[in-house]
N, CA, C and O of each residue as an XYZ file, in Angstrom:
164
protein
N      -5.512     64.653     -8.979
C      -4.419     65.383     -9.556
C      -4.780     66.868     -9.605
O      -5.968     67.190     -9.589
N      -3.744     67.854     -9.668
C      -4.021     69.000     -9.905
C      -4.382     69.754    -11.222
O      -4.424     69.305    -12.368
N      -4.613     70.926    -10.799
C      -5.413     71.697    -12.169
C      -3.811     72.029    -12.816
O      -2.801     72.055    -12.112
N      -3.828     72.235    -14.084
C      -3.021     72.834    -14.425
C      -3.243     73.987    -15.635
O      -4.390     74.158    -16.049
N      -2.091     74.806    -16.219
C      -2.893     75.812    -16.806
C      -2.115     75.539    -18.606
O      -2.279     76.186    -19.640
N      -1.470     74.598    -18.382
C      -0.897     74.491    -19.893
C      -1.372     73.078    -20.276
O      -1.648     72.762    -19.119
N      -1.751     71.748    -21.133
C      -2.332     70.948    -21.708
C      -1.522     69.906    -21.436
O      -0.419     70.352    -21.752
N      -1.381     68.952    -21.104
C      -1.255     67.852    -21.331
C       0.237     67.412    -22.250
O       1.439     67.218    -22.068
N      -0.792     67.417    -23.326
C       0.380     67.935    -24.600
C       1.471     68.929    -24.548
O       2.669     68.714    -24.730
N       0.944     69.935    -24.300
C       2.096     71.086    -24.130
C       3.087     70.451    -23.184
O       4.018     69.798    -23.657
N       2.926     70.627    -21.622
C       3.644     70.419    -20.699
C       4.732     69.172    -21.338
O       5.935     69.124    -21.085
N       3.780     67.951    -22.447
C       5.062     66.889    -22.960
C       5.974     67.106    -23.823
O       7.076     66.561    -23.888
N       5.586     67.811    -24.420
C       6.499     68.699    -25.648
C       7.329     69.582    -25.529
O       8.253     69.844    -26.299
N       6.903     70.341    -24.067
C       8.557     71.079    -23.340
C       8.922     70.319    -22.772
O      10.151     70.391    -22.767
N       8.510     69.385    -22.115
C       9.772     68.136    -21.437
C      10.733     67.671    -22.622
O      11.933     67.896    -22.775
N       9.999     67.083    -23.271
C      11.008     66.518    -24.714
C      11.899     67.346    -25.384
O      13.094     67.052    -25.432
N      11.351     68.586    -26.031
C      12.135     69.984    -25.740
C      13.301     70.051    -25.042
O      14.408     70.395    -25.455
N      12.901     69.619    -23.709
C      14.358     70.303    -22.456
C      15.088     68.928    -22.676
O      16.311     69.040    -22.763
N      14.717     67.985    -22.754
C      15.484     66.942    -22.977
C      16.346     66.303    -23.887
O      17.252     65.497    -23.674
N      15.728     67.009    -25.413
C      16.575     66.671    -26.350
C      17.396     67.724    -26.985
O      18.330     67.542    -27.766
N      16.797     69.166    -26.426
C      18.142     70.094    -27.239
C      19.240     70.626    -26.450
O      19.984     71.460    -26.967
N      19.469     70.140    -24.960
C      20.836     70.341    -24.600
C      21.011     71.653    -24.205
O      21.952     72.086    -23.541
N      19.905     72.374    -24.714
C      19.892     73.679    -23.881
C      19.570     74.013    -22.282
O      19.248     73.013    -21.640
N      19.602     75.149    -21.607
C      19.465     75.135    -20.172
C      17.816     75.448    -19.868
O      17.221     76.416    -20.341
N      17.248     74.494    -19.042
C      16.087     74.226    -19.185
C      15.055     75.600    -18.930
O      13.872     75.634    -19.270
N      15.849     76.782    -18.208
C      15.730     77.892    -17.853
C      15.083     78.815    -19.350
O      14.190     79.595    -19.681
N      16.561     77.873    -20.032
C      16.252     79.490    -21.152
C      15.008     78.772    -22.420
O      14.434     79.488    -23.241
N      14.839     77.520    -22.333
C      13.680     76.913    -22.900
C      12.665     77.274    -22.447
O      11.717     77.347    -23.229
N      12.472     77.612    -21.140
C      11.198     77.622    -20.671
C      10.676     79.247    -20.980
O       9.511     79.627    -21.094
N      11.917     80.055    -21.073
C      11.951     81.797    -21.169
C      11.353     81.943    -22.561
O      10.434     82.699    -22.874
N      12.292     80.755    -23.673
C      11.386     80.829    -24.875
C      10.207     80.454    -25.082
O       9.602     80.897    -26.057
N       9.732     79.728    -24.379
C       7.994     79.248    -24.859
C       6.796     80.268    -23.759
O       5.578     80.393    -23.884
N       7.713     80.855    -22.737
C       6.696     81.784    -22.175
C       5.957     81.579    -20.818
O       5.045     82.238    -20.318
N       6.922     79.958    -20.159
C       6.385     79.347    -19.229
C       7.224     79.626    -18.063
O       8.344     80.112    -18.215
N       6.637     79.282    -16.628
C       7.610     79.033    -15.488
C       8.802     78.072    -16.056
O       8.729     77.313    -17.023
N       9.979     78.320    -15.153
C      10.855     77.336    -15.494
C      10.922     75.792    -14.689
O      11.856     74.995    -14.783
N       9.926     75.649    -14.047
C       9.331     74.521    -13.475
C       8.649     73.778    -15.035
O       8.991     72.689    -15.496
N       7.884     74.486    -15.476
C       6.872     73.538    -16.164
C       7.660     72.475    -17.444
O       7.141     71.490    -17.969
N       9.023     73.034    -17.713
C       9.227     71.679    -18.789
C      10.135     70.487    -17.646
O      10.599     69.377    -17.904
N      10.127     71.269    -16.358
C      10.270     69.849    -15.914
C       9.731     68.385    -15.282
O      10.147     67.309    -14.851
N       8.759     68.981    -15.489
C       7.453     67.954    -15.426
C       7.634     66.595    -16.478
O       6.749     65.742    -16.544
């Protein structure tokens, strides 16, 4: 598997994040400071 640069944890907690507040996964990801790839993991 690859390296990654945010935890495990983290990366699951913006998925769940993008998944349960209905917001656009874009502007979730703008708030926590990440690519907008990473809460879709």
């Amino acid at each position: 598997m690859g390296t990654y640069k945010y935890s495990a944890e983290f990366r699951a907690d913006a998925v769940a994040l993008a998944r349960s507040s209905g917001r656009p996964v874009s502007r979730i990801a703008a708030e926590l400071g990440v690519n907008h790839e990473t809460p879709r993991q």
